[in-house]
Each structure stands twice: as structure tokens, then as C-alpha cells.
C-alpha positions as CSV (number, residue, x, y, z in Angstrom):
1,X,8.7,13.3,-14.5
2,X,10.3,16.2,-12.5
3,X,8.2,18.6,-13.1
4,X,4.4,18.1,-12.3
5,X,1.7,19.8,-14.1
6,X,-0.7,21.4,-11.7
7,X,-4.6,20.3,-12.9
8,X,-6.8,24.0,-13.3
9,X,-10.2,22.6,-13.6
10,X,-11.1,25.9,-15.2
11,X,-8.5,25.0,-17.9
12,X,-9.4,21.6,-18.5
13,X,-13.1,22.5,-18.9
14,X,-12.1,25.6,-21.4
15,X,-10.4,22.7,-23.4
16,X,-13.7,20.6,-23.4
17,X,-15.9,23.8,-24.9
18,X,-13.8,23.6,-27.6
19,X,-15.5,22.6,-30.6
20,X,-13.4,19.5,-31.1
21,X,-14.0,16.1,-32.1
22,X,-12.2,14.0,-29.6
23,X,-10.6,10.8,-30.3
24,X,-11.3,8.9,-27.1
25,X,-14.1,9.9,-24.2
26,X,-13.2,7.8,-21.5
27,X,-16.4,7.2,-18.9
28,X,-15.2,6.3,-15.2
29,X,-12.2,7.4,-13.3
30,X,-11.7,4.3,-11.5
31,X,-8.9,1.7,-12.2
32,X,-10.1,0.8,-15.4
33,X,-11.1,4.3,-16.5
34,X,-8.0,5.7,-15.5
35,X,-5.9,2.9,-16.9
36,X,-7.8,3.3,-20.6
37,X,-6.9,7.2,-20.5
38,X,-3.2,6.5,-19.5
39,X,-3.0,3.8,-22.2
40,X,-5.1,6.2,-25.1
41,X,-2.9,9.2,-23.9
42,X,0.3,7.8,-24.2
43,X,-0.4,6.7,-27.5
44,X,-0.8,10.2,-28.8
45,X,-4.7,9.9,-28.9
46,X,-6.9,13.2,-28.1
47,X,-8.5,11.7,-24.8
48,X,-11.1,12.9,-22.6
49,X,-11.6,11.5,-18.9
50,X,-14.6,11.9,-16.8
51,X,-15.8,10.9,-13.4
52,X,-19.5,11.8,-11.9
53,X,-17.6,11.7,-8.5
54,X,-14.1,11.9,-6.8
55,X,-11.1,9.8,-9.2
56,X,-11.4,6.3,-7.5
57,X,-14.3,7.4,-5.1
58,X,-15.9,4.3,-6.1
59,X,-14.4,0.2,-6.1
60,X,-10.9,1.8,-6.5
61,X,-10.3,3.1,-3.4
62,X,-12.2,0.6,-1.3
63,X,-10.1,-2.7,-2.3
64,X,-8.2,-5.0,-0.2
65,X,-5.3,-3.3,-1.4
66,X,-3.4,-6.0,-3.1
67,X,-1.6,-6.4,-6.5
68,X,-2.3,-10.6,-6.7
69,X,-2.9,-12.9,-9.0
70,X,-5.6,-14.2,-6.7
71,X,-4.4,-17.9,-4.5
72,X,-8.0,-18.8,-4.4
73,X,-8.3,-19.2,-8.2
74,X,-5.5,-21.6,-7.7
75,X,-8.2,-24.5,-7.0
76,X,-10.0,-24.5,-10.4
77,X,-7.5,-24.8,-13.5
78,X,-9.5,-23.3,-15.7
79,X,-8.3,-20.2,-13.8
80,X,-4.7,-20.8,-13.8
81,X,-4.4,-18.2,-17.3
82,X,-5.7,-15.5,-15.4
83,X,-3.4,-16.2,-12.1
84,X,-0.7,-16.4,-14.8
85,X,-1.5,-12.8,-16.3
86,X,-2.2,-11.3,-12.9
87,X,0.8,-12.5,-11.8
88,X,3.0,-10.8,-15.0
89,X,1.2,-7.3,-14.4
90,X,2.0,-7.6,-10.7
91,X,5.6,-7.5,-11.3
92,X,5.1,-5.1,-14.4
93,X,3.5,-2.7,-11.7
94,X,5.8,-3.1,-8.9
95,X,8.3,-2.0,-11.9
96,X,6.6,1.2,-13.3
97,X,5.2,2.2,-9.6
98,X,7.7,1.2,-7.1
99,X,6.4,4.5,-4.8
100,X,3.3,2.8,-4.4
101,X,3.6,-0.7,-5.1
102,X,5.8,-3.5,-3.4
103,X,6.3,-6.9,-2.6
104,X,5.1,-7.9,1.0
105,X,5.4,-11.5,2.8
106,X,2.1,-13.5,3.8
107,X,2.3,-16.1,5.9
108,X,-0.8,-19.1,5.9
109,X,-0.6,-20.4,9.7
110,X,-1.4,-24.3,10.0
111,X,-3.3,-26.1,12.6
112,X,-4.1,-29.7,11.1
113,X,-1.9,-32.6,10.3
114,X,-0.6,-32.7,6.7
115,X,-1.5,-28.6,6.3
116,X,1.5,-27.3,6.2
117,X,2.7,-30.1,3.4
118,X,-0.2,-29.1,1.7
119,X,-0.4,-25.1,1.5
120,X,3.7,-25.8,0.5
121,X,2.7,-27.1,-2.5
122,X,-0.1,-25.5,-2.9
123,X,1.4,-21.9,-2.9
124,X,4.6,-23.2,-4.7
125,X,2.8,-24.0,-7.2
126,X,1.0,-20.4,-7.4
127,X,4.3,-19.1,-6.9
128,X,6.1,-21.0,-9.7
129,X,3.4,-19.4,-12.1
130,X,6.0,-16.4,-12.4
131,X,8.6,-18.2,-14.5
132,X,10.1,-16.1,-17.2
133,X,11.4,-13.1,-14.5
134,X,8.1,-12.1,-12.9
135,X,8.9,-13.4,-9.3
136,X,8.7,-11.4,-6.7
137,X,9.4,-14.0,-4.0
138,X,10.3,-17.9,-3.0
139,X,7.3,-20.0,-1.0
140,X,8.7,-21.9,1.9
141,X,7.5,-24.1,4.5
142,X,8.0,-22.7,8.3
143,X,8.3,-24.8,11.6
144,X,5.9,-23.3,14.4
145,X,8.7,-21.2,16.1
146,X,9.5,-19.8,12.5
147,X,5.4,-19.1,12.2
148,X,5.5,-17.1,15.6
149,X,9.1,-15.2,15.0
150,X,7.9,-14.4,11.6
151,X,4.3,-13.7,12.4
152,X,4.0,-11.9,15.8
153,X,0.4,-11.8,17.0
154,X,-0.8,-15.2,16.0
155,X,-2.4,-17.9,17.9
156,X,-0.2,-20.2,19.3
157,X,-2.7,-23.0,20.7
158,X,-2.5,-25.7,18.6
159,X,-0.3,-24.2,15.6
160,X,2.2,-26.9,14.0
161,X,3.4,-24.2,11.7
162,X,3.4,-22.2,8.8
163,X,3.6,-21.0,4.9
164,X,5.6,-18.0,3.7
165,X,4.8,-16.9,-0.1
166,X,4.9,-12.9,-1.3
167,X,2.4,-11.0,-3.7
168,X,2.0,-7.5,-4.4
169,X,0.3,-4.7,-1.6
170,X,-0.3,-1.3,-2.5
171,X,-2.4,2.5,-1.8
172,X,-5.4,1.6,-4.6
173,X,-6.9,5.2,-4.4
174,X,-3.1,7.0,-4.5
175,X,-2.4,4.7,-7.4
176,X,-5.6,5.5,-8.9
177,X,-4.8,9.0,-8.6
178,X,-1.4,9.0,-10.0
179,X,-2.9,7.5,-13.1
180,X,-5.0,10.3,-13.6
181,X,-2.1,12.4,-13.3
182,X,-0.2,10.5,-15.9
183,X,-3.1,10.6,-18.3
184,X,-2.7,14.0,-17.6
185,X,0.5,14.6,-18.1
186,X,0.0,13.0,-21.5
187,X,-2.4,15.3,-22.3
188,X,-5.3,14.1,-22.0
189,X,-8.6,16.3,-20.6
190,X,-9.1,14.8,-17.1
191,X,-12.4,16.0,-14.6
192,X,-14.1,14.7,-11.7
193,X,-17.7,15.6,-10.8
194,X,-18.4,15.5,-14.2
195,X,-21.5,13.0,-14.2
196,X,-22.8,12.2,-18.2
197,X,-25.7,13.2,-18.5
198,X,-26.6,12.4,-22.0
199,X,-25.5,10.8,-25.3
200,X,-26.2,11.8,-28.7
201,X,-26.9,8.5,-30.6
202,X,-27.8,8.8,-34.6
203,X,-27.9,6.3,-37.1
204,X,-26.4,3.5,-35.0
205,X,-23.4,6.0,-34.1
206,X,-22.8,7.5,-30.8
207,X,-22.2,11.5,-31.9
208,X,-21.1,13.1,-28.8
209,X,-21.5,12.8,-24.8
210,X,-22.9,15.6,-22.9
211,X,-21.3,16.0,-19.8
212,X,-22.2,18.2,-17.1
213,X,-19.6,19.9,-14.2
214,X,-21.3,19.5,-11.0
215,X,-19.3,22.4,-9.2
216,X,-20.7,25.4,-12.3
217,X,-24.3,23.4,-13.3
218,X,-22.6,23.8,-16.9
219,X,-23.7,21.1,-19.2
220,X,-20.9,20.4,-22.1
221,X,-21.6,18.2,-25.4
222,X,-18.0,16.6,-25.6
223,X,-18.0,15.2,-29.6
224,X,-16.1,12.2,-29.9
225,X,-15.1,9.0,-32.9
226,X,-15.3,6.7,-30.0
227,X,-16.6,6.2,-26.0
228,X,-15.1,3.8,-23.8
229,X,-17.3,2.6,-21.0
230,X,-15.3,2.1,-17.5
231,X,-18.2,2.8,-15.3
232,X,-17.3,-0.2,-12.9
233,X,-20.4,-1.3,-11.5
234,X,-22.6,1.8,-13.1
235,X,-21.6,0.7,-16.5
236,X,-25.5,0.0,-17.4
237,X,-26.9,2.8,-16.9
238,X,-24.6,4.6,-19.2
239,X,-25.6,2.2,-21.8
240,X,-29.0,2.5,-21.1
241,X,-28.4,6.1,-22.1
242,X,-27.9,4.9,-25.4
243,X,-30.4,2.1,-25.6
244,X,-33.6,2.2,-22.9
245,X,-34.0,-1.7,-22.9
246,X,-30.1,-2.7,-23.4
247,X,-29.6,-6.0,-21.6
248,X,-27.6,-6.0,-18.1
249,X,-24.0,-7.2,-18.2
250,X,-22.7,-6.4,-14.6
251,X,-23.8,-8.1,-11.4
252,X,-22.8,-6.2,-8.5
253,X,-21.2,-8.1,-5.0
254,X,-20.4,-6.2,-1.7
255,X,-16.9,-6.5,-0.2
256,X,-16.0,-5.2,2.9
257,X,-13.1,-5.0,5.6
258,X,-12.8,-3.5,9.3
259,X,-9.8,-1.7,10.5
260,X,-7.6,-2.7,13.6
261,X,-5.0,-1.6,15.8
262,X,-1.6,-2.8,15.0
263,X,-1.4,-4.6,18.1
264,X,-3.3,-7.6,17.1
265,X,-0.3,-8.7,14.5
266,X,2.6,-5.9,15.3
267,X,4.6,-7.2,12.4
268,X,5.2,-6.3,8.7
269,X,4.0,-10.0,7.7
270,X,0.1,-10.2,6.7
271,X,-1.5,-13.1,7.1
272,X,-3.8,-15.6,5.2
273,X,-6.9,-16.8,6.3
274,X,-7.1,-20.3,4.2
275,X,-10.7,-20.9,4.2
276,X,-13.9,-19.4,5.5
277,X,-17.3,-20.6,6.4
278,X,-19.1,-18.9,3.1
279,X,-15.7,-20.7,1.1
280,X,-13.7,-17.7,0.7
281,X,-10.0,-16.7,1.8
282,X,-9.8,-14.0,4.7
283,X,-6.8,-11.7,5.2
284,X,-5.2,-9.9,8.0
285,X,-2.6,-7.2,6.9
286,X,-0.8,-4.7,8.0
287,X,-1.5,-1.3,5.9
288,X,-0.6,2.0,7.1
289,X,0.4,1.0,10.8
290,X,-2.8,-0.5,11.4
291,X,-4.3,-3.8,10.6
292,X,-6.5,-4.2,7.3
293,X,-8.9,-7.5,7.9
294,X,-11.1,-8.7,4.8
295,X,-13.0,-9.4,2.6
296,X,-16.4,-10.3,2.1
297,X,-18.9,-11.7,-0.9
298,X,-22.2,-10.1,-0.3
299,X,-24.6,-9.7,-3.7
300,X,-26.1,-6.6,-3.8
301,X,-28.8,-5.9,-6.1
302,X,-28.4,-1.6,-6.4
303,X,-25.3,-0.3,-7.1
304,X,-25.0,2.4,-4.3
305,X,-22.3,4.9,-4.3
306,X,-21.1,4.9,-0.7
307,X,-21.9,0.9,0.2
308,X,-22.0,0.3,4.4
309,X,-20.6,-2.7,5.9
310,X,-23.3,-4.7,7.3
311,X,-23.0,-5.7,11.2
312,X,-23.1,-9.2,10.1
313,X,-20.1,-8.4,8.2
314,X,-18.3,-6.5,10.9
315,X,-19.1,-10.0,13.0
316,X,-17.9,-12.3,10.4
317,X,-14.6,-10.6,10.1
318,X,-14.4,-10.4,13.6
319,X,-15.0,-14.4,14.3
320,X,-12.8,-15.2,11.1
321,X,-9.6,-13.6,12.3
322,X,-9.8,-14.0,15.8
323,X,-9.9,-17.7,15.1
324,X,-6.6,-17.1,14.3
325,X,-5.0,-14.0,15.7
326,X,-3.9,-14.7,20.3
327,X,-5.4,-11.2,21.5
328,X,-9.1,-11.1,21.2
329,X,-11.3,-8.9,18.9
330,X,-14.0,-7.0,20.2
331,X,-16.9,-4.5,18.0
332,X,-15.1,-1.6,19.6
333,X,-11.8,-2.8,18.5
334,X,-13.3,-1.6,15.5
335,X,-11.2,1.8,14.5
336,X,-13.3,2.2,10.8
337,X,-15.0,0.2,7.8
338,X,-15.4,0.7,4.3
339,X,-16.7,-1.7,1.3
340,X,-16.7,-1.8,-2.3
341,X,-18.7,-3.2,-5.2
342,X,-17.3,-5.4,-7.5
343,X,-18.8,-5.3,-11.1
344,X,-18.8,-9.0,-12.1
345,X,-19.2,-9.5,-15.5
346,X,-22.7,-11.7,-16.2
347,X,-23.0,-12.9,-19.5
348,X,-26.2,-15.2,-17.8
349,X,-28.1,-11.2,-17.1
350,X,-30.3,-13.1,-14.6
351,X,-29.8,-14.8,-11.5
352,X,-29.5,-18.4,-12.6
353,X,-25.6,-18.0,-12.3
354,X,-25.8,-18.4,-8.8
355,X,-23.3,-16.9,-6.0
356,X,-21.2,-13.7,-7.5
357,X,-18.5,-15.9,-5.6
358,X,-18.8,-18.2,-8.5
359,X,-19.6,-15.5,-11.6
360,X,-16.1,-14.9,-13.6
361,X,-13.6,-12.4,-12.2
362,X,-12.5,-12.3,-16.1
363,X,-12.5,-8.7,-17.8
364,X,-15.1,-8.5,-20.7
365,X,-14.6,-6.0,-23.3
366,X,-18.1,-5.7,-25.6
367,X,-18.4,-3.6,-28.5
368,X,-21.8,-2.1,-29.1
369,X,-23.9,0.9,-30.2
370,X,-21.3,1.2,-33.4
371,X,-18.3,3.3,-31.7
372,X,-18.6,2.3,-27.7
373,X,-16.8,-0.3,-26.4
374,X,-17.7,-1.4,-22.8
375,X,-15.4,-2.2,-20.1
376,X,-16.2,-4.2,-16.9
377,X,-14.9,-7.4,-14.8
378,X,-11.7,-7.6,-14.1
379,X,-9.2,-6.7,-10.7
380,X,-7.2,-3.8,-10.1
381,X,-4.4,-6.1,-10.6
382,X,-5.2,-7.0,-14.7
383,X,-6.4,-2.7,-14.7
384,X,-3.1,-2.4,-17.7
385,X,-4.0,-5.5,-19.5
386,X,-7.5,-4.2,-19.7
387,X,-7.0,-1.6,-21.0
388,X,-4.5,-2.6,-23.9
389,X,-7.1,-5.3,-24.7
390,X,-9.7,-2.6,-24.8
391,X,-7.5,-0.5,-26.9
392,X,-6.5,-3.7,-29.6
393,X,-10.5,-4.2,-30.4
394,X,-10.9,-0.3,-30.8
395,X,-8.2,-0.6,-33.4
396,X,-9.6,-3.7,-34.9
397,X,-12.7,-1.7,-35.4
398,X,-11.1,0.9,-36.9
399,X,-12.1,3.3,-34.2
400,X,-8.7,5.0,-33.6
401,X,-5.7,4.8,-35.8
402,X,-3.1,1.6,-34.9
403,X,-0.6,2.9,-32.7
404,X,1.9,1.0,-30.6
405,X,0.9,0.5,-26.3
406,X,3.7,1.6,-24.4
407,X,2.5,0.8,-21.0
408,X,4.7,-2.0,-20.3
409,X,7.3,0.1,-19.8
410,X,5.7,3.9,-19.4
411,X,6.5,5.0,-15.7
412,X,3.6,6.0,-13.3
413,X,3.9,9.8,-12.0
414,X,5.5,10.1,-8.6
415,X,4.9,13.5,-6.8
416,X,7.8,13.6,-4.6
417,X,7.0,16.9,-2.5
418,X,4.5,15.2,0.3
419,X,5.1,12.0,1.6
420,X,1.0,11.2,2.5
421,X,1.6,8.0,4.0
422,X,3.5,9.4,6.7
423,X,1.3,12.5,7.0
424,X,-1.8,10.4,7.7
425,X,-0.2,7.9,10.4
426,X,0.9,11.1,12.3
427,X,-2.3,12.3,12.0
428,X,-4.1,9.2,12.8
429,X,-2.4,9.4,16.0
430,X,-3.2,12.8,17.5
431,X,-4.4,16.5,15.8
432,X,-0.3,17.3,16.4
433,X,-0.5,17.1,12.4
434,X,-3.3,19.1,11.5
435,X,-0.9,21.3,9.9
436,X,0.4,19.3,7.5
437,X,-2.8,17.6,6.4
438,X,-4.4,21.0,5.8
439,X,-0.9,22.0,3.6
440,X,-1.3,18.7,1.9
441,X,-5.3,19.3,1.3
442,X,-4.0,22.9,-0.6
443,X,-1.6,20.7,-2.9
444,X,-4.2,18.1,-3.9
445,X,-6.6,21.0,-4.3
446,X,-4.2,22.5,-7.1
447,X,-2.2,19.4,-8.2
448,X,-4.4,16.4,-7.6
449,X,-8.1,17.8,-8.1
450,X,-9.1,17.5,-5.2
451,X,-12.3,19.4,-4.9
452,X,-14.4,18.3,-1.4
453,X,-12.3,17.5,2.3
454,X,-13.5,14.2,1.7
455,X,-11.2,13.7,-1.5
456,X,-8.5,14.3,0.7
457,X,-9.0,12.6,3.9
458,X,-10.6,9.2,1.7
459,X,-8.3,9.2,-1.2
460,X,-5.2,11.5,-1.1
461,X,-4.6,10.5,2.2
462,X,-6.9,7.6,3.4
463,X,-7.6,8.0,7.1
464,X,-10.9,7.8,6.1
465,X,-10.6,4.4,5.7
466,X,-8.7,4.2,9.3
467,X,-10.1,6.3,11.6
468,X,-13.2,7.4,11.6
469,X,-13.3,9.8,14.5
470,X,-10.3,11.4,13.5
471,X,-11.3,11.8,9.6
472,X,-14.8,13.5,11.5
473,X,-12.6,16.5,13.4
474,X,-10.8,16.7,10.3
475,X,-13.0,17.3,7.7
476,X,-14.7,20.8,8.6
477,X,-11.1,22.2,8.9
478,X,-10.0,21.0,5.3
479,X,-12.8,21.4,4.0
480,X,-12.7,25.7,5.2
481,X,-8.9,25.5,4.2
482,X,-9.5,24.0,0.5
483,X,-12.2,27.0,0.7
484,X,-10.0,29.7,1.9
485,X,-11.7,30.2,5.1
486,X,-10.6,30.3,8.8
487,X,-11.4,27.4,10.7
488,X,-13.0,28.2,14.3
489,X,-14.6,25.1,16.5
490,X,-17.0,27.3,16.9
491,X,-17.7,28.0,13.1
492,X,-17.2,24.9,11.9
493,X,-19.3,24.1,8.9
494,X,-21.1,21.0,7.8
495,X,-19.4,18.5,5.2
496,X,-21.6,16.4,3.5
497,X,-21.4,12.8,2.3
498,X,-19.1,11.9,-0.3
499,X,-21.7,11.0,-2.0
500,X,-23.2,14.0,-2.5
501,X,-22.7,16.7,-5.3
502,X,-20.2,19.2,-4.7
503,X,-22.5,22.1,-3.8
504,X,-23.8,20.0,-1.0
505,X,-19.7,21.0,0.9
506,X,-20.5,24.3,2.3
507,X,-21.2,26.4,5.2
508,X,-24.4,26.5,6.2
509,X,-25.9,29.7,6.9
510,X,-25.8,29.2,10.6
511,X,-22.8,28.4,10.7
512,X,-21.3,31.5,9.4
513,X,-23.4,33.6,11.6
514,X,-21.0,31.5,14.2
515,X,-24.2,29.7,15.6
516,X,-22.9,26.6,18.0
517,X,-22.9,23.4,16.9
């Protein structure tokens, strides 16, 4: 697609006051949201997508920004299907979003006897699950000066050598946001900050969603033949919206990753941690010239917006990699953090499944309530399959009319008139690029729907989730340029939180008196 359409929120919710009966509402804008809207759109379907926040602000931008089909699952076979599966839509991705997705070499150093032999056959294995033309890359065993050529920044004491396999690495939050744009571009009705605030239910049939745009105070009753519920780790309380006393299906679990120079592993190789003390896998990768290290298992019992990384995290990392990287890491190595909730799907509803390590990273598609069908589980990698799945039990339900997916094949919208990633290392570096992050913030403002400086400097461009200080002297000057204000230091206003509802991002009265900070 050439030409992009630009998003007029005005427009979009002028469409939505319409007194139409919608064939798809789609609740969530994450990757499963936003995959469900791409997939009903294309298929010719009326579709509606809304997001309390920012697209993505949630689990989809906060990932460890791979496209895998997960080596850990490797050890129980009862898991290989979904490797299998993952593994397809990795390459089917790499295919249909080659701007934001690619293949990128891993390396799993050894330091025991035997290791090496093992992880070879290990990750052939995981790599031979691609037969049929969905590999992206040959395994192969490395000799310890092949480990430190290929791998520059690991620890050479004791290393006997290595293992080279490939999976998938990509932006989650840019993806997320081209898929909105795709939806888009197939018609469909797409808004952030547009919480639900209600749900007409009658006679075991969801009527219509009321929705209500956070940036007016306008509250819209959106009438639909079926909702789709891709709330990610909130999808509860939407169904408790619905029914007061409705069983829980989603237990939520914390992971989080620290951000690094790119002197600890200069290279273009990321590395794999093999095992970790809690029994997890821990890698090192290099993402946006800096170093991406992660990620954790915590359970969390509430399902906060804007998760922090615990200080027992930021030490675990810490310990983890430099077990295994030559130049020490110290807490103010430590350029940013972020973390994200996984929903795990919970079929149990109590405790008595033990670790969310061990609860199913499966997808679950339940229908319920007569025309909703809930979404949750699942990776960012499966987010297509999902959402065809979710589609086939809508038809067999007889909620929308049978129509063919075309998602396989259905390219993902590629805005060729910013190159971000190179926008936000230069400005990572030095304010030398404010310029050009403040004429990005005005295109994703009327292209991208942008709407706060924080859906800029966290999502369209993500040095939010590398460098803290700079995305701090950043965001008062976006945030007066998205506003059409001049920016002084001097008049600088306060951004809130992400968090936070978009009336919360203005100048404060002192400010524009010109009061000093």
C-alpha cells in the first residue's frame, strides 16, 4: 500500500455515532486485538476496534521482542505442536512484515563437558520442526574460537564452545501498530482511549457496547451481532460487565528486562542463557544498538497497567547474564526497564495450578454470553493463528457470515516516510535529533494516532524502553509539539503517566504563567 490513509479520530468516532449495527466489536488493541480486527476487516466484515489506552500500551509493547516458537517448550513433548505452529507463523510473518520482522542468529555458549553435543541436538531438533519451507536458518555446533569470533562480549573463562540456531526478532509495539493501520486501511473503525464502559446484555444476547472517548468524555453505545474479547490480561473484567460473578479465566505473571549498553556484547549475535536458577531461559540481545536482557516469571495477583520491575528482578538479570557476559554489570549500568503481563490462560481459576511458569502458554478461545467470544493465552508469535481460530468458531456459531481468511498471505502496512529506528538511536545518543523526533511525533499524531508524547516516545519510537533520561527531556517537548505549543525549558509542562487518561497530558496552570520548574 502506497498510499497511507491518515487516522482523523474525529472521523472515526463520527462513524461510530452512526446508528449501525456492527458486525465485529473488537475489545483490546494489543496483538491479539489488533490481529482479530486485521483478520475481520480483511474479510469484508464491518469491524470496530477499541483500546481504553494507547494501541499496544499494554503486554504488546513490553515483550522480549521475539517471533519464536519458544526452545524452552522443547523439553516437554506435549509442547512440540505448539513449537511447530509457532514456528510456521514465524516465517509466515517474516514474509508479510519483512520491515519489521527478521531472522537474527543466537548463539547458546557452553561451559561443561558434553554441552555443546547436547544443545546441538537439542536445538537441531527445534530447528528441524520447520520442514515443509518454514526455515529460517541451520543450527550448528561452534568450537570456542568460533563462540568468541561469532559472539563478541562473552566470557571466555572456561568456555569449550558454542551453539548457533536463528529465530525470529522484531519492534512488538511498531508491529502492533502497523496492524492497526491495516485494520484500518481495511476499513474497519479503529480508536484508542476508548475504555468500554458498559454492555447491554438482554435475553442471553449481548445488544451493544457502550464505549466512551476519554479525550471528549463522550460516551457512544456501539450496536454490534458479535464482541470479541482481546483484553489480554483485563479480559475479566470485561466479562464481568456482562455477568457480576463470571468465573476467572486469566492468571496474570510479570516479565521484565533491563536495558544495556551495547558494549557488553558489541555484536549483532544475541545470546541464550540455557538455564536459570527459578528454571527459565535468559536472553541477552542486541535491539536497537543497545543490549535487551530478559525475562522474568513473577505471578502477579492485580493486573496493573504500567507493571515496575522489581529490584530483585533488576538483580536477577544482572547475576544471570553476567555469569556469562566478560565485562561486569553493575545497577547503574542500568540505562531503562520495562515489564509486561502475560495473561495465562487458567482453566484451574484458583491457585492449585501452581507456578504461571507451568500454566499453558496455549491460546484459549471460549464462547460465552450467546454472541462474545473471548480471547486470551497465547504469544505474540501465534497473534495470526489466533485470530483465524477465533474467527472459525464465530462462523461455526453463526455469528458472522463464512468468509475465506486471507491472512496468510495479506501484507502488513509499511509507512515508508520515517525510518523510527534510526530516529530513536540518534536520539538516544544526544538531543542533536530533537528535530526529527518532534517531526516524527506530528506524523504519528495524524497517521498513527498518537494522541499523548508518551505514545510516541514508548511505542512509535521506543526510547522509552531505552533510555529513561533521555525519554524524560523529551517528553514535555513532544508533548507541546503534538499540542501546537512552543516549547521553552522554562515553560515546560508536566506529562503524566501513561497510565493516566488523556486529560491528565497538559500544561499545568503554572506552567503557562512560565512559573520555574
Amino acid at each position: 500500500m502506497s498510499e497511507v490513509k491518515p487516522i482523523i479520530r474525529a472521523d472515526e468516532l463520527a462513524r461510530l455515532r452512526e446508528d449501525t449495527v456492527w458486525d465485529v466489536v473488537v475489545i483490546g488493541g494489543g496483538a491479539t486485538g489488533a490481529g482479530i480486527a486485521v483478520d475481520a476487516a480483511s474479510r469484508g466484515l464491518k469491524t470496530v476496534l477499541v483500546e481504553a489506552q494507547d494501541f499496544s500500551a499494554g503486554t504488546s509493547s513490553r515483550s522480549t521482542k521475539l517471533i519464536h516458537g519458544g526452545v524452552r517448550y522443547m523439553k516437554n513433548p506435549r509442547d512440540w505442536g505448539l513449537v511447530r505452529e509457532a514456528l510456521k507463523e514465524r516465517r509466515l510473518l517474516i514474509k508479510n512484515a519483512p520491515h519489521l520482522v527478521h531472522s537474527k542468529p543466537f548463539i547458546l555458549p557452553t561451559y561443561k563437558k558434553w554441552e555443546r553435543e547436547y544443545f546441538t541436538v537439542g536445538l537441531g531438533f527445534y530447528s528441524a520442526m520447520t520442514y515443509g519451507g518454514y526455515g529460517i536458518g541451520r543450527t550448528s555446533s561452534l568450537s570456542r574460537e568460533e563462540t568468541m569470533s561469532r559472539l563478541p562480549g562473552v566470557k571466555a573463562e572456561g568456555l569449550m564452545g558454542g551453539v548457533q540456531f536463528y529465530d525470529g526478532q522484531f519492534d512488538d509495539a511498531r508491529l502492533n501498530i502497523a496492524l492497526m493501520r491495516t485494520a484500518h486501511e481495511h476499513g474497519a473503525v479503529t480508536l484508542n482511549y476508548c475504555p468500554v464502559v458498559g454492555i447491554d446484555y438482554k435475553s442471553g444476547w449481548i445488544q451493544a457496547v457502550n464505549v466512551r472517548d476519554e479525550k471528549t468524555g463522550e460516551t457512544i453505545r456501539v450496536r454490534t451481532k458479535m464482541v470479541f474479547n482481546a483484553a489480554g490480561a483485563w479480559v475479566d473484567p470485561i466479562r464481568r460487565m456482562v455477568d457480576p460473578e463470571a468465573s476467572t479465566l486469566v492468571r496474570v505473571s510479570r516479565g521484565s528486562h533491563i536495558l544495556l549498553d551495547k558494549s557488553f556484547m558489541p555484536g549483532e549475535t544475541g545470546m541464550l542463557i540455557p538455564k536459570t536458577r527459578d528454571g527459565r531461559v535468559l536472553f541477552a540481545i542486541p535491539w536497537h544498538d543497545m543490549l535487551l536482557v530478559g525475562t522474568t516469571d513473577v505471578e502477579q495477583r492485580d493486573a496493573e497497567f504500567d507493571p515496575k520491575v522489581s529490584e530483585e528482578e533488576i538483580n536477577f538479570m544482572i547475576e544471570t547474564a553476567s555469569g556469562y557476559l566478560e565485562k561486569p554489570i553493575t545497577r547503574a549500568d542500568v540505562k531503562a526497564t520495562f515489564a509486561g503481563l502475560r495473561p495465562l490462560f487458567n482453566p484451574t481459576a484458583t491457585g492449585s495450578a501452581g507456578s504461571t511458569a507451568k500454566v499453558s502458554r496455549e491460546h484459549a478461545v471460549i464462547p460465552e454470553f450467546g454472541n462474545m467470544i473471548t480471547v486470551t493465552g497465547g504469544k505474540w508469535t501465534a497473534y495470526r493463528k489466533m485470530a483465524e481460530h477465533a474467527m472459525l468458531v464465530a462462523t461455526l456459531r453463526h455469528l458472522i457470515e463464512p468468509r475465506l481468511c486471507v491472512t496468510k498471505d495479506l501484507p502488513i502496512v509499511n509507512d515508508e516516510r520515517f525510518d523510527p529506528a534510526a530516529i530513536e538511536v540518534e536520539a538516544e545518543k544526544s538531543d542533536a535529533a530533537d528535530e526529527k523526533v518532534i517531526a516524527y511525533a506530528l506524523h504519528c499524531r495524524d497517521y498513527e494516532a498518537a494522541v499523548t508524547a508518551e505514545d510516541v516516545l514508548y511505542r512509535r519510537l521506543r526510547l522509552g524502553q531505552m533510555n529513561s533520561a533521555r525519554t524524560e527531556a523529551l517528553l514535555p517537548k513532544v508533548a507541546a509539539a503534538l499540542e501546537g505549543r512552543e516549547w521553552t525549558p522554562d515553560a515546560a509542562p508536566e506529562v503524566a503517566e501513561v497510565a493516566e487518561v488523556v486529560e491528565a497530558v497538559e500544561v499545568t496552570e503554572a506552567a503557562e504563567e512560565g512559573k520555574d520548574a
